[in-house]
C-alpha atoms as one frame of an Amber mdcrd trajectory, in Angstrom:
protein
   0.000   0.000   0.000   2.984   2.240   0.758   4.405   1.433  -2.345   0.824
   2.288  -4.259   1.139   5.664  -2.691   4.832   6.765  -3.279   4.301   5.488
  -7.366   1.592   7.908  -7.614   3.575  10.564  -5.847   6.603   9.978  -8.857
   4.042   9.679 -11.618   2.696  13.388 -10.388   6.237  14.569 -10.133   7.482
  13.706 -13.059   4.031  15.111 -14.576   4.909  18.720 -12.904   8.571  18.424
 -13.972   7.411  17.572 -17.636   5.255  20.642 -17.392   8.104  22.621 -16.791
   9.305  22.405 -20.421   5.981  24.563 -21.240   4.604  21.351 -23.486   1.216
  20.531 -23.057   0.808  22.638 -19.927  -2.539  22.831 -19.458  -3.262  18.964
 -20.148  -0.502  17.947 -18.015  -1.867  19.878 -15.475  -5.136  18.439 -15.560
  -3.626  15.160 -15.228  -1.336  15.742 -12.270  -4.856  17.201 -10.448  -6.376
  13.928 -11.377  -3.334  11.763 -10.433  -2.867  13.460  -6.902  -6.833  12.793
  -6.373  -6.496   9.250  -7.427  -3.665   9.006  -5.383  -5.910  10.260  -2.127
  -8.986   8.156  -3.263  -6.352   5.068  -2.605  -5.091   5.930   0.423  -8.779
   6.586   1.641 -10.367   2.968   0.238  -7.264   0.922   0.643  -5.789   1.440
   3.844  -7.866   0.717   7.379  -8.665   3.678   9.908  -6.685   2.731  12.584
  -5.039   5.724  14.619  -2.061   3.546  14.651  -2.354   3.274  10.604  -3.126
   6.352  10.051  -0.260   8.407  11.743   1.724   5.715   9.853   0.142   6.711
   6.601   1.348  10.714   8.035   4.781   9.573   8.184   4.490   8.120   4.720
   2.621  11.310   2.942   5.194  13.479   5.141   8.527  12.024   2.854   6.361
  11.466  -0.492   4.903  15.209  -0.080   8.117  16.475   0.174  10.924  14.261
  -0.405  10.505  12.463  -3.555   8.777  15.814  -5.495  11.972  17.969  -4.395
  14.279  15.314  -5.444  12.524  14.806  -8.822  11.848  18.594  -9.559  15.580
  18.989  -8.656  16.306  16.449 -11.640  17.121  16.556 -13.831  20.325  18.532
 -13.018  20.687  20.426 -16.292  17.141  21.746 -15.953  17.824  24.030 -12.842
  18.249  28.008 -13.793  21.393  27.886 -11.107  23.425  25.058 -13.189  23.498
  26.120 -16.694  26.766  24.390 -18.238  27.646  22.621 -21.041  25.935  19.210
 -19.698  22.309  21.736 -19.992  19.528  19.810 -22.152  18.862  21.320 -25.040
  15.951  23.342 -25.424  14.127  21.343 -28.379  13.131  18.058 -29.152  16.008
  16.495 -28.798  16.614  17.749 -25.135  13.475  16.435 -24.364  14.515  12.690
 -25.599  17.843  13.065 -23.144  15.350  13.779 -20.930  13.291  11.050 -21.215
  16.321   8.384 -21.849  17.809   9.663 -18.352  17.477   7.780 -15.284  14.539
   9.044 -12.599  14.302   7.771  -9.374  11.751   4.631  -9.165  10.380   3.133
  -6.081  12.418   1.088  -3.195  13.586   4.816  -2.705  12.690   4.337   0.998
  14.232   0.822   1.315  17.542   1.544   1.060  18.708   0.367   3.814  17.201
  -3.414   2.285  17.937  -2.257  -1.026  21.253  -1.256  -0.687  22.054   0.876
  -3.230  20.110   3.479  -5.150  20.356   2.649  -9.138  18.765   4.737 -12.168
  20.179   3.507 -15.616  17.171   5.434 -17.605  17.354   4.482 -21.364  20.164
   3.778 -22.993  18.662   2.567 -26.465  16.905   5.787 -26.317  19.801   7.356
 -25.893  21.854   6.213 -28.814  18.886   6.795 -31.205  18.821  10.262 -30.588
  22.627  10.740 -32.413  26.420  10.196 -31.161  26.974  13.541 -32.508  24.305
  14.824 -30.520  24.185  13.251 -27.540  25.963  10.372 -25.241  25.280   8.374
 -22.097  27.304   9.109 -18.749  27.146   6.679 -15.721  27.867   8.337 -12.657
  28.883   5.921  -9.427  29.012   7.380  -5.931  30.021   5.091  -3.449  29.531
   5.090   0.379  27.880   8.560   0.101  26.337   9.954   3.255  23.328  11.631
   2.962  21.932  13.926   6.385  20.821  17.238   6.865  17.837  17.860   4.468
  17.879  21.165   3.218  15.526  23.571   5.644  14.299  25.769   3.020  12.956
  22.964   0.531  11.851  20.285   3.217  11.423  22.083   6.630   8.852  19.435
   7.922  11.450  16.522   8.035  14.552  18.705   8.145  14.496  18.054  12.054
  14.185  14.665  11.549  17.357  12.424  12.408  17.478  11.167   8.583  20.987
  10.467   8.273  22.216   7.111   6.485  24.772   6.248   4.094  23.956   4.887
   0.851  26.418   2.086  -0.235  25.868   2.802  -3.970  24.361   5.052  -6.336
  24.850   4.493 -10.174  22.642   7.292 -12.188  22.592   7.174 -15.903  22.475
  10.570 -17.630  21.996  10.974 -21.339  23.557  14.553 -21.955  24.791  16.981
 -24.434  28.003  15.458 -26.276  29.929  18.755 -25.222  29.081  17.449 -21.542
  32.357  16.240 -20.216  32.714  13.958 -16.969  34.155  16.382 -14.940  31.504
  18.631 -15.755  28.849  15.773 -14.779  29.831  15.124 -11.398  30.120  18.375
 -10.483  26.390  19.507 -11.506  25.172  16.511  -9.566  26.665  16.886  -6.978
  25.672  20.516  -6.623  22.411  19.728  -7.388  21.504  16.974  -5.198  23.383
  19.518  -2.444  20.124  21.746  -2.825  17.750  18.619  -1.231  20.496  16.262
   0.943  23.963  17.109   2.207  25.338  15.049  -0.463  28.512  13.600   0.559
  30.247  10.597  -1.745  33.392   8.982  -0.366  34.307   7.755  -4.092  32.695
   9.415  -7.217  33.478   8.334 -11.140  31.741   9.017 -14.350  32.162   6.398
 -17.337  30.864   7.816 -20.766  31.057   5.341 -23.413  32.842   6.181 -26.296
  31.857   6.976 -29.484  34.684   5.422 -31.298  33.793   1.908 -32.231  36.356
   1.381 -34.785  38.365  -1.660 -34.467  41.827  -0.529 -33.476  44.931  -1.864
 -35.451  45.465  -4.479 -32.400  42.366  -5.965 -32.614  42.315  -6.371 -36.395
  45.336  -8.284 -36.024  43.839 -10.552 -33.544  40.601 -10.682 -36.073  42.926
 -12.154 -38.597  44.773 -14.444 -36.432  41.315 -16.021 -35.741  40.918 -15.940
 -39.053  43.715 -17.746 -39.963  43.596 -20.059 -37.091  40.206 -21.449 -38.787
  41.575 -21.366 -42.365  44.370 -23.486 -41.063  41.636 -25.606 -39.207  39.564
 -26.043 -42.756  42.755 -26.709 -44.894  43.956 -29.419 -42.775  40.284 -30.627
 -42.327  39.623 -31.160 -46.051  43.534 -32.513 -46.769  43.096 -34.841 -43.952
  39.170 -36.166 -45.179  39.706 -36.069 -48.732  43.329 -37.672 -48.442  41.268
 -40.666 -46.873  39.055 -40.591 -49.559  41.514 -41.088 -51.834  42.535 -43.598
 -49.943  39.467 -45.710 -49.934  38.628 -45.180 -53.779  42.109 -47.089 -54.494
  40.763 -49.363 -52.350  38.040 -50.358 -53.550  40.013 -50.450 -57.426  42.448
 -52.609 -56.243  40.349 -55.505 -54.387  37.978 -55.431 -57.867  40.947 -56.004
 -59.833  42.615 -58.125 -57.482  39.192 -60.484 -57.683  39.516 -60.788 -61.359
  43.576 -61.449 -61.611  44.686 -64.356 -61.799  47.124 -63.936 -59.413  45.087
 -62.782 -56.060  48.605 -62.667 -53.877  50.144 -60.544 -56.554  47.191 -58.299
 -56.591  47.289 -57.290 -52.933  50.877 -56.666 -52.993  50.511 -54.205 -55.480
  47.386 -52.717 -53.664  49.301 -52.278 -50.083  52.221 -50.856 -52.375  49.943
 -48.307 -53.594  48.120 -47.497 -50.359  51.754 -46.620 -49.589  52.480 -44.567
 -51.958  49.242 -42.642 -50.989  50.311 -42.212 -47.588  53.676 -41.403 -48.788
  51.929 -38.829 -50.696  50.301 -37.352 -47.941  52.982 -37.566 -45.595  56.075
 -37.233 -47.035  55.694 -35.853 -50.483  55.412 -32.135 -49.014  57.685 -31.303
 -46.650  57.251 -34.129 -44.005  57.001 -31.727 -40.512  55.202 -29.029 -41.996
  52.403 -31.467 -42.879  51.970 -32.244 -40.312  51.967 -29.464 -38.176  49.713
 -28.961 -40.691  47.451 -31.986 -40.112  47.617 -31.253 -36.479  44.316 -28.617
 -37.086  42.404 -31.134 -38.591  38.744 -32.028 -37.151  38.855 -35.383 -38.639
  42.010 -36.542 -36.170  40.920 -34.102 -32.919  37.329 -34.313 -32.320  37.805
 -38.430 -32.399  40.484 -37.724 -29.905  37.816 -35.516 -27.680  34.948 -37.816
 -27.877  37.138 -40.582 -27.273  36.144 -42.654 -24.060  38.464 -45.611 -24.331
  39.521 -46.943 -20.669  42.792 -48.481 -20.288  43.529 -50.829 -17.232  45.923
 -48.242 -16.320  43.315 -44.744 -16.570  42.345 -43.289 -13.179  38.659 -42.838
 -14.752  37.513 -40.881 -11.533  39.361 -37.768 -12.359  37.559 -37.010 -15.240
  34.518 -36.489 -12.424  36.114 -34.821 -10.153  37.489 -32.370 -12.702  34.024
 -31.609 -14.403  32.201 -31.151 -11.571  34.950 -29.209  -9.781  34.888 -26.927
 -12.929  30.627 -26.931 -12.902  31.542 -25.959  -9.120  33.451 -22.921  -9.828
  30.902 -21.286 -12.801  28.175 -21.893 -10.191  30.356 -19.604  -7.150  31.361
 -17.037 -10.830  27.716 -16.893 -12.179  26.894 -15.400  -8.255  30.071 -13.616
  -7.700  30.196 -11.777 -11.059  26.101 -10.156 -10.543  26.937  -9.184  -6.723
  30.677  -7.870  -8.020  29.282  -5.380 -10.604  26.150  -4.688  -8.808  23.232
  -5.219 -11.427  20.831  -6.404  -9.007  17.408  -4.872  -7.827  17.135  -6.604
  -4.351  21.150  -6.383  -3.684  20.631  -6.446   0.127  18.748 -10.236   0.025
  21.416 -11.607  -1.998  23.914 -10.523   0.721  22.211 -12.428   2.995  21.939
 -15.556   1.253  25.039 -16.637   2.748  22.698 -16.723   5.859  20.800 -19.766
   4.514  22.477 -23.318   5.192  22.111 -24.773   1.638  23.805 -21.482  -0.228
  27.441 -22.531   1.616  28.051 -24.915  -0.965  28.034 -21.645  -3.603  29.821
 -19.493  -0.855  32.619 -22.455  -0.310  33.372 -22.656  -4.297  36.504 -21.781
  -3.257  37.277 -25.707  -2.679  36.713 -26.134  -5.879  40.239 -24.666  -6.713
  41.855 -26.386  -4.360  40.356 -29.534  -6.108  42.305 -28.367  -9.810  45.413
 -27.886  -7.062  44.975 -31.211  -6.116  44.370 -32.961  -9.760  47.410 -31.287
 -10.502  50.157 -32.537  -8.180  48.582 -35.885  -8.251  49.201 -35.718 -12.094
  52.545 -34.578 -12.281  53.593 -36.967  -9.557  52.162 -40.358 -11.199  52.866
 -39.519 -14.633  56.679 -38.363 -13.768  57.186 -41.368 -11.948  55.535 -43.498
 -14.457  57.705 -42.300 -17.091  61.278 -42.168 -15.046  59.975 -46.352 -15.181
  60.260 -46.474 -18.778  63.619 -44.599 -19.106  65.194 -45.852 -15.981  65.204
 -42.817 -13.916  65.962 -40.446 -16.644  64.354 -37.287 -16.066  63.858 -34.971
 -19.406  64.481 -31.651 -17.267  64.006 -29.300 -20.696  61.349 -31.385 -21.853
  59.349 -31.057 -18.768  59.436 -27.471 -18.776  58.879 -26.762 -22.629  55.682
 -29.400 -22.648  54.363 -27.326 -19.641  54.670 -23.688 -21.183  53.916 -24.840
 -24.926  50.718 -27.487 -23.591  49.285 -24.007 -21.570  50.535 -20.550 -23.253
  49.098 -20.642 -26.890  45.695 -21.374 -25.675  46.066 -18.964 -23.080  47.554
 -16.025 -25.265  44.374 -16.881 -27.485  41.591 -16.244 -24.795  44.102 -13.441
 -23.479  43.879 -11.447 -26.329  40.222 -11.929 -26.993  39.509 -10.459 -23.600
  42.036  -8.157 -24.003  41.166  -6.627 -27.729  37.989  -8.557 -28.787  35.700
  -8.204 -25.991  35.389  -5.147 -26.021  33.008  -4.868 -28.938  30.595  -7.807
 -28.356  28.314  -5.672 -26.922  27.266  -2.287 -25.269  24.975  -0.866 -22.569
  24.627   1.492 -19.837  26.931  -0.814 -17.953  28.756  -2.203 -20.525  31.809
  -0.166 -19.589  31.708  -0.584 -15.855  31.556  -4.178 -16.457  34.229  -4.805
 -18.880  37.286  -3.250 -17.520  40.708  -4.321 -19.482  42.672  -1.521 -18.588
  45.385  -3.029 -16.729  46.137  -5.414 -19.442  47.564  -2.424 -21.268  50.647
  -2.529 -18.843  50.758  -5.841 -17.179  49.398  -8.137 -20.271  52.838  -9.898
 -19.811  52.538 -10.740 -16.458  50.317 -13.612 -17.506  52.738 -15.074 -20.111
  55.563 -15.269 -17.787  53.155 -16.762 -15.246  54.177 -14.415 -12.862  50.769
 -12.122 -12.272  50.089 -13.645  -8.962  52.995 -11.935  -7.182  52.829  -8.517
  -9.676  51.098  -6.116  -9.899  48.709  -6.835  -7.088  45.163  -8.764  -7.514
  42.654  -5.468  -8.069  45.234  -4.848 -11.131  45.066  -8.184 -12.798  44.643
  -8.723 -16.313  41.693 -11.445 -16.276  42.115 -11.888 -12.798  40.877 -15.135
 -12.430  43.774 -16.559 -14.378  46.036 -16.288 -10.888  45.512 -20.068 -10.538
  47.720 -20.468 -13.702  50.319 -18.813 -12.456  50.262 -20.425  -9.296  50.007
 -23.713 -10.310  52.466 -23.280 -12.846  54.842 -22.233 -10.253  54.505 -25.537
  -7.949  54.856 -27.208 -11.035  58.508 -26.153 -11.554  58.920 -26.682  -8.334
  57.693 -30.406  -8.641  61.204 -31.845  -9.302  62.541 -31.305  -5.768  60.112
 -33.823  -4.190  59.604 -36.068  -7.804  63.405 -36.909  -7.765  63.343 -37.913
  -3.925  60.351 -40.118  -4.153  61.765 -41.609  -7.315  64.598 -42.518  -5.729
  64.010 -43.305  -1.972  60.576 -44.217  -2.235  58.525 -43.686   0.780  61.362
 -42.148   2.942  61.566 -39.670  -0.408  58.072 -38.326   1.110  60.420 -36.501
   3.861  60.681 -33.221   1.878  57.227 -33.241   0.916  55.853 -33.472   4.455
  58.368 -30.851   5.437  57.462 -28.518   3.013  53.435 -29.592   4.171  54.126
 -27.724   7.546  56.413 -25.095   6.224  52.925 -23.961   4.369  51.177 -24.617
   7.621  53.349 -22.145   9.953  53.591 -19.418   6.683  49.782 -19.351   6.864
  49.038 -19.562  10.372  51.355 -16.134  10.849  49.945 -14.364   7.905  46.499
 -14.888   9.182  46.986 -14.627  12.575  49.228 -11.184  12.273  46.644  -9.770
  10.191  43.479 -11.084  12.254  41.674 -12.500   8.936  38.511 -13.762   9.623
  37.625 -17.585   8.819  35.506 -16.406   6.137  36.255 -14.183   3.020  32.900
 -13.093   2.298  32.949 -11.286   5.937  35.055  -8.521   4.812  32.094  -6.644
   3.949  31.286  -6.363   8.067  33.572  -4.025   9.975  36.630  -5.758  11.711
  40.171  -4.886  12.785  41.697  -6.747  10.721  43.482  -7.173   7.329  41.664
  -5.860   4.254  39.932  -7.902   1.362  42.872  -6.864  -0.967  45.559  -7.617
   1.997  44.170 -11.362   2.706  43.609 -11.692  -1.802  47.622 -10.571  -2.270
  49.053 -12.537   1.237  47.125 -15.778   0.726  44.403 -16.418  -1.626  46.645
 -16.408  -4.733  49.894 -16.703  -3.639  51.623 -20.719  -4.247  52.858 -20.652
  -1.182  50.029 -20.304   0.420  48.077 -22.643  -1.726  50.383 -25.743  -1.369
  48.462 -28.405   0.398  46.128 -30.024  -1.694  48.884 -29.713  -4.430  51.253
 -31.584  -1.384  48.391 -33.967  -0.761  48.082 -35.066  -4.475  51.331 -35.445
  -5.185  51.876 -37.964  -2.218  48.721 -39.740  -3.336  50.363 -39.869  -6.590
  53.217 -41.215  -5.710  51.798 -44.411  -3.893  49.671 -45.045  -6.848  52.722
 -44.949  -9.425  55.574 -46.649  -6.916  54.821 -50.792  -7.880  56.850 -51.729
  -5.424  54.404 -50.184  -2.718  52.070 -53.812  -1.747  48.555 -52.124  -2.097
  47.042 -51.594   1.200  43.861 -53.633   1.841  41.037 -52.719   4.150  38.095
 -54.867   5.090  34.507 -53.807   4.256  34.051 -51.719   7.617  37.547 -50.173
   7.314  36.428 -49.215   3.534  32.850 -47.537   5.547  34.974 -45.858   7.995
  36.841 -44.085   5.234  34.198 -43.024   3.746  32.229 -41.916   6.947  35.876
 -39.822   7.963  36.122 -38.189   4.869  32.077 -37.018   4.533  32.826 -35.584
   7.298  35.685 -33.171   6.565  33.972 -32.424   3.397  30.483 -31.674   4.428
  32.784 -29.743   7.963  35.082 -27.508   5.513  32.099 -26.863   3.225  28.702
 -26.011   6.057  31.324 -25.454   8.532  31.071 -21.805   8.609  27.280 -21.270
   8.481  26.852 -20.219  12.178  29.757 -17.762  11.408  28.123 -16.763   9.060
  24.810 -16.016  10.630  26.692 -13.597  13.115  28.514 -16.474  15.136  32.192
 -14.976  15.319  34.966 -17.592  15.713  37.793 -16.416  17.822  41.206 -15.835
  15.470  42.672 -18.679  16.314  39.434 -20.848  15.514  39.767 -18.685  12.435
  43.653 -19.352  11.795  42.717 -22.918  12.336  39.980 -23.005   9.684  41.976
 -20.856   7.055  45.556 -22.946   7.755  43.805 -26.552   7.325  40.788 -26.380
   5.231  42.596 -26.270   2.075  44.708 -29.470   3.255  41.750 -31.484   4.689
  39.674 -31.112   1.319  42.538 -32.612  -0.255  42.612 -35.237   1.911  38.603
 -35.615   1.403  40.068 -36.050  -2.449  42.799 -38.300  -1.784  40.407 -40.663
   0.078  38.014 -40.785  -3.257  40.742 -41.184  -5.772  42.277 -44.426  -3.771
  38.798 -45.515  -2.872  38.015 -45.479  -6.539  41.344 -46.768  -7.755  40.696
 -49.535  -5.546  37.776 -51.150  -5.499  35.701 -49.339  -2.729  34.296 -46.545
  -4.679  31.130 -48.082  -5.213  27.998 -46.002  -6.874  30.600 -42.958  -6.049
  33.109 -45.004  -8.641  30.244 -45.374 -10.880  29.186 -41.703 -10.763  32.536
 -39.973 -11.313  33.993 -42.430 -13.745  30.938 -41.898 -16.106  32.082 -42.261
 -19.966  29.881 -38.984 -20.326  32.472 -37.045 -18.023  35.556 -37.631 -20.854
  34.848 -34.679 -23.071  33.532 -32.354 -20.791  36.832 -33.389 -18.494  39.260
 -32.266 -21.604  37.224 -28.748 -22.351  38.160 -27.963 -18.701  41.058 -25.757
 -19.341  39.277 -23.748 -22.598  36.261 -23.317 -20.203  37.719 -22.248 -17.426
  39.551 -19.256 -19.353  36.136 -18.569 -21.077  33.408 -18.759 -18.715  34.409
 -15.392 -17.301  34.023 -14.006 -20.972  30.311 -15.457 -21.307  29.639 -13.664
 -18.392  30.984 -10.375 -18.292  29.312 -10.189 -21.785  25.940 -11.091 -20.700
  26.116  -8.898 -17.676  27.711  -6.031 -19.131  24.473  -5.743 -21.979  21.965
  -5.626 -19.371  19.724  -2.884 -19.898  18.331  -2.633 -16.393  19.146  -4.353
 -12.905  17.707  -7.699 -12.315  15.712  -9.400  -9.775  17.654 -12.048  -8.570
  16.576 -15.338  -6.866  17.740 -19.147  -6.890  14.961 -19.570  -9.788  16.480
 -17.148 -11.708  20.337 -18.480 -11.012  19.533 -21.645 -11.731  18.126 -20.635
 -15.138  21.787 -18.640 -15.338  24.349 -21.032 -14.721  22.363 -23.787 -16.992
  22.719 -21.323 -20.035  26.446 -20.162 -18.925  28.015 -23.882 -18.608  26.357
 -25.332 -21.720  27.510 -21.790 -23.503  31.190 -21.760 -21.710  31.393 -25.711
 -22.869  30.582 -24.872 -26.758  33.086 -21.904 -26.777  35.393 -24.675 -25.429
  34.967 -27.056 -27.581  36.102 -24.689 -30.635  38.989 -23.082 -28.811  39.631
 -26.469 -28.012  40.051 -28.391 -31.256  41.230 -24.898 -32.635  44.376 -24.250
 -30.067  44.788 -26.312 -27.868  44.847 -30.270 -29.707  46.190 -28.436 -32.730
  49.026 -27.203 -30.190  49.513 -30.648 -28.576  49.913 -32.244 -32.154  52.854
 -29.816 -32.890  54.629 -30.550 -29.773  54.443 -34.295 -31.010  55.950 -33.578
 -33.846  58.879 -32.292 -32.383  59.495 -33.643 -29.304  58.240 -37.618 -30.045
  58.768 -38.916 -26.694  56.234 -39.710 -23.503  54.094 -36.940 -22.647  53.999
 -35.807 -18.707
């Protein structure tokens, strides 16, 4: 009913403020006296008599009476005799279409303290159609702005009134004259919304979007490396099928004339002779490594190898599980993340608390999820380092090991780097189009992801694709990996030694960090006031730093080692043994995942229950996936077994890497072109992160059997020895 009553009270404001351009005066003012009696005729029939209600319904007409009119005949800013500038409307039709397309205060203007932020976009279609030479669409962002001490002379009922709040964020679209310049922008608002409120914002920008959408000479090189990328992709696609064709035509010659020779034995000599000479053709004819680096795009030999789910006896078939889901896991936490980072959300306040309810930890804890890829990792490199010393009798191919590792990661990742980077930028546009998508530090520190080095500089709110900080760090334990692979080659299980030493070496560096910096147990908590460290402290000290992140890498790698060493007997446990196990490890998982619910409904931990939580979570969920992987390896998996080792999981487990550079793309993009803030609730997310995994998956797919297997089939070429 209160909401009935304050709509009426904009829809009469707005029809005074139209008035005010002297267009249809008398009919608008007919209509604003029939508004504001409709408006009374509702409060009359709807609302009950009460004296209770009805000093309630006082309180309500006192702000709408006086308030929201003020505020709206204030605005728009350009319209007030005392702020004439360059961002002034113009005084024709075209000023009145800016006026229109510009952002007005709608209702929730009283819940703002449920709300949480106060957000106008206005048109920005609108906006665009009336000319870029004409006009052009400002976003101004005010954050943590206090707002007290109504103005006496244009609200002296309420001025008395303790009103005072602060407003955690107020985005305003303006559509304004193109001489308007930002500068010029936030000034006039700000002196204009001084005439109502004292109007006091701790942090204030103003993003125009440019009118220059030409592709810059960067970006047209990185069009025609995509284009050349897939004319290298068709070339070797119809070489490759029609070279079998020719293949099978000869085929088919041969056996009929072979069928009516006399000499049947003869016959097929001469066939396989020619079959080789056709493959000699293909392969050899040209220069030998250029075709096939060449063949090494082709669809016909990499989307076999994708959809391939052969098992040999020797495949750990569980990991392809654990990956997918872990990867399903972490666009789930992203597709929630990314709408509360950048804000487009019309009930903001109850999606900050929906790390209240008990069944929304398992989005909050997504973060385990990453220590899961930590953990595939070192389990990988261990076995398969081990595996292969076997063959070559403790050998270790130190150049080899490194080159596979940049050369298996970097050309995929320069690919998705410089689409972000140069591409991104013009698949699409909106009123928050340029808030969203922010690439600016990639200008300077673009390099910082090649050299795998962007986790210790510049600092994480200056990352180029920030989520890529896992690369880095995981590349970094990886050429580390050889000081505990050579020991547990060679001394077996006393070559664990260093490994567990370097296990509480990352215990002690953790438990300082946090403890010196009072960090609570949970990350999300840094919105709440504490003494503590920062957000950005606890992101640069621990969250992406290798050091830091260690243990489940520490904890695969020993589980990798016992499942590569031969010489190991395999341990056997007896059926309640197996159930213990399982019980054990449920029970760190479901702890470290719904552990910090109370805490997060307003149950504080003391800092060291907090140092406890942040120093051994990590470890213990790697331990949860250490207990799965030999449980599955070894015959007690059960309908777990069955579950992750799924033939379905195969593909999807080799798109991992593509998707997990892309997914942020998808959604930035989707985002960014919003037109207006949305109403978000599970419903709705659910609906999201359906349409963002099946998208992230296709985009893949073609970087994928583009890059990456095109990549891998080069480094066979040259290298032609066992892959780690």
């Amino acid at each position: 009913k209160v909401s009935v009553c304050i709509l009426f009270q904009f829809a009469v404001a707005k029809a005074f403020h139209v008035a005010a351009l002297g267009t249809y005066t008398t009919i608008l003012a007919v209509t604003s006296f029939a508004m504001r009696l409709l408006f009374y005729l509702v409060v009359l029939l709807c609302l009950p008599s009460t004296a209770d209600t009805r000093r309630h319904v006082d309180d309500v007409l006192l702000v709408a009476e006086q308030l929201i009119p003020q505020l709206l005949c204030h605005y728009p800013l350009p319209f007030s005799q005392n702020n004439r500038n360059l961002c002034q409307f113009p005084q024709d039709g075209a000023g009145l279409k800016m006026f229109d397309a510009s952002g007005k205060p709608g209702s929730n203007l009283l819940q703002v303290k449920q709300v949480g932020m106060w957000q106008w976009l206005g048109d920005y279609d609108e906006c665009q159609d009336i000319g870029h030479d004409v006009a052009q669409y400002c976003l101004l962002e005010a954050r943590n702005t206090v707002i007290h001490s109504f103005n006496s002379t244009l609200l002296p009922k309420i001025s008395k009134a303790n009103t005072t709040f602060v407003l955690p964020y107020l985005r305003w679209g303006f559509c304004v004259s193109r001489r308007c310049n930002a500068s010029t922008l936030t000034a006039t608002v700000t002196s204009s919304l001084s005439e109502i409120v004292a109007f006091n914002p701790n942090y204030t920008t103003v993003t125009c979007q440019p009118t220059d959408t030409h592709y810059n000479p960067t970006a047209i090189f990185v069009i025609f490396l995509c284009c050349f990328i897939g004319f290298l992709v068709l070339l070797a696609t119809v070489v490759d099928y029609f070279g079998d064709c020719v293949e099978t035509r000869c085929t088919l010659i041969q056996g009929t004339e072979s069928s009516s020779s006399p000499s049947s034995s003869d016959s097929h000599e001469e066939n396989v002779t020619m079959l080789g000479s056709i493959n000699g053709l293909r392969r050899k004819s040209f220069p030998g490594v250029l075709l096939q680096m060449l063949l090494s795009f082709s669809l016909v030999q990499n989307i076999p190898k994708l959809l391939d789910t052969t098992v040999t006896a020797k495949s750990i078939t569980c990991l392809h599980g654990i990956r997918t889901l872990s990867m399903m896991w972490v666009i789930l936490g992203h597709c929630y993340f990314f709408y509360e980072v950048f804000l487009n959300i019309a009930n903001l306040q109850e999606v900050l608390e929906y790390p209240l309810q008990f069944a929304f930890q398992a989005v909050c804890n997504a973060f385990s999820a990453v220590d899961s890829f930590f953990f595939l990792s070192g389990l990988l490199v261990m076995y398969l380092s081990l595996k292969q010393m076997d063959v070559t009798a403790g050998h270790f191919p130190w150049i080899k090991f490194y080159v596979h590792r940049f050369w298996r990661l970097t050309p995929t990742y320069a690919v998705g780097l410089l689409i972000f980077w140069q591409l991104l930028r013009y698949f699409a546009d909106g009123p928050l189009w340029m808030t969203v998508y922010n690439n600016k530090f990639c200008d300077d520190y673009w390099w910082t992801n090649l050299l795998y080095i962007n986790n210790f500089y510049p600092s994480y709110d200056k990352l180029c694709m920030g989520w890529t900080w896992f690369l880095a760090a995981d590349t970094q334990m990886y050429v580390l990996s050889p000081l505990l692979i050579l020991p547990a080659y060679l001394f077996n299980v006393l070559g664990l030694i260093p490994l567990v030493l370097e296990l509480i070496a990352v215990f002690v560096v953790i438990v300082v960090i946090v403890s010196i910096k009072e960090f609570p147990a949970n990350i999300l908590q840094f919105r709440k006031s504490h003494s503590g460290g920062t957000t950005l402290e606890y992101e640069n000290m621990v969250y992406i730093k290798f050091y830091t992140r260690a243990a489940p890498y520490l904890i695969g790698m020993a589980l990798g080692c016992y499942l590569a060493r031969r010489d190991v007997p395999n341990v056997k446990f007896s059926k309640v043994w197996a159930l213990g196990g399982w019980i054990l490890a449920s029970a760190f998982g479901v702890t470290i995942v719904y552990g910090l619910y109370d805490y997060n409904n307003g149950h504080h931990y003391s800092q060291g229950a907090s140092s406890l939580y942040l120093t051994f979570s990590s470890c213990l969920w790697g331990v949860c996936l250490a207990w799965v992987v030999y449980a599955c390896t070894s015959g007690y998996g059960g309908i777990v077994d069955t579950i992750l080792s799924w033939q379905g999981w195969f593909p999807l487990s080799r798109l991992t890497y593509s998707a997990y550079l892309l997914h942020p793309l998808i959604l930035i993009v989707y985002i960014g072109s919003m037109r207006q803030t949305v109403f978000v609730d599970n419903l709705h997310m659910a609906y999201f992160f359906v349409s963002v995994t099946g998208l992230s998956y296709v985009f893949a797919a073609i970087l994928s059997l583009c890059v990456e297997y095109p990549m891998a089939g080069i480094e066979k070429t040259f290298l032609r020895t066992v892959r780690v």
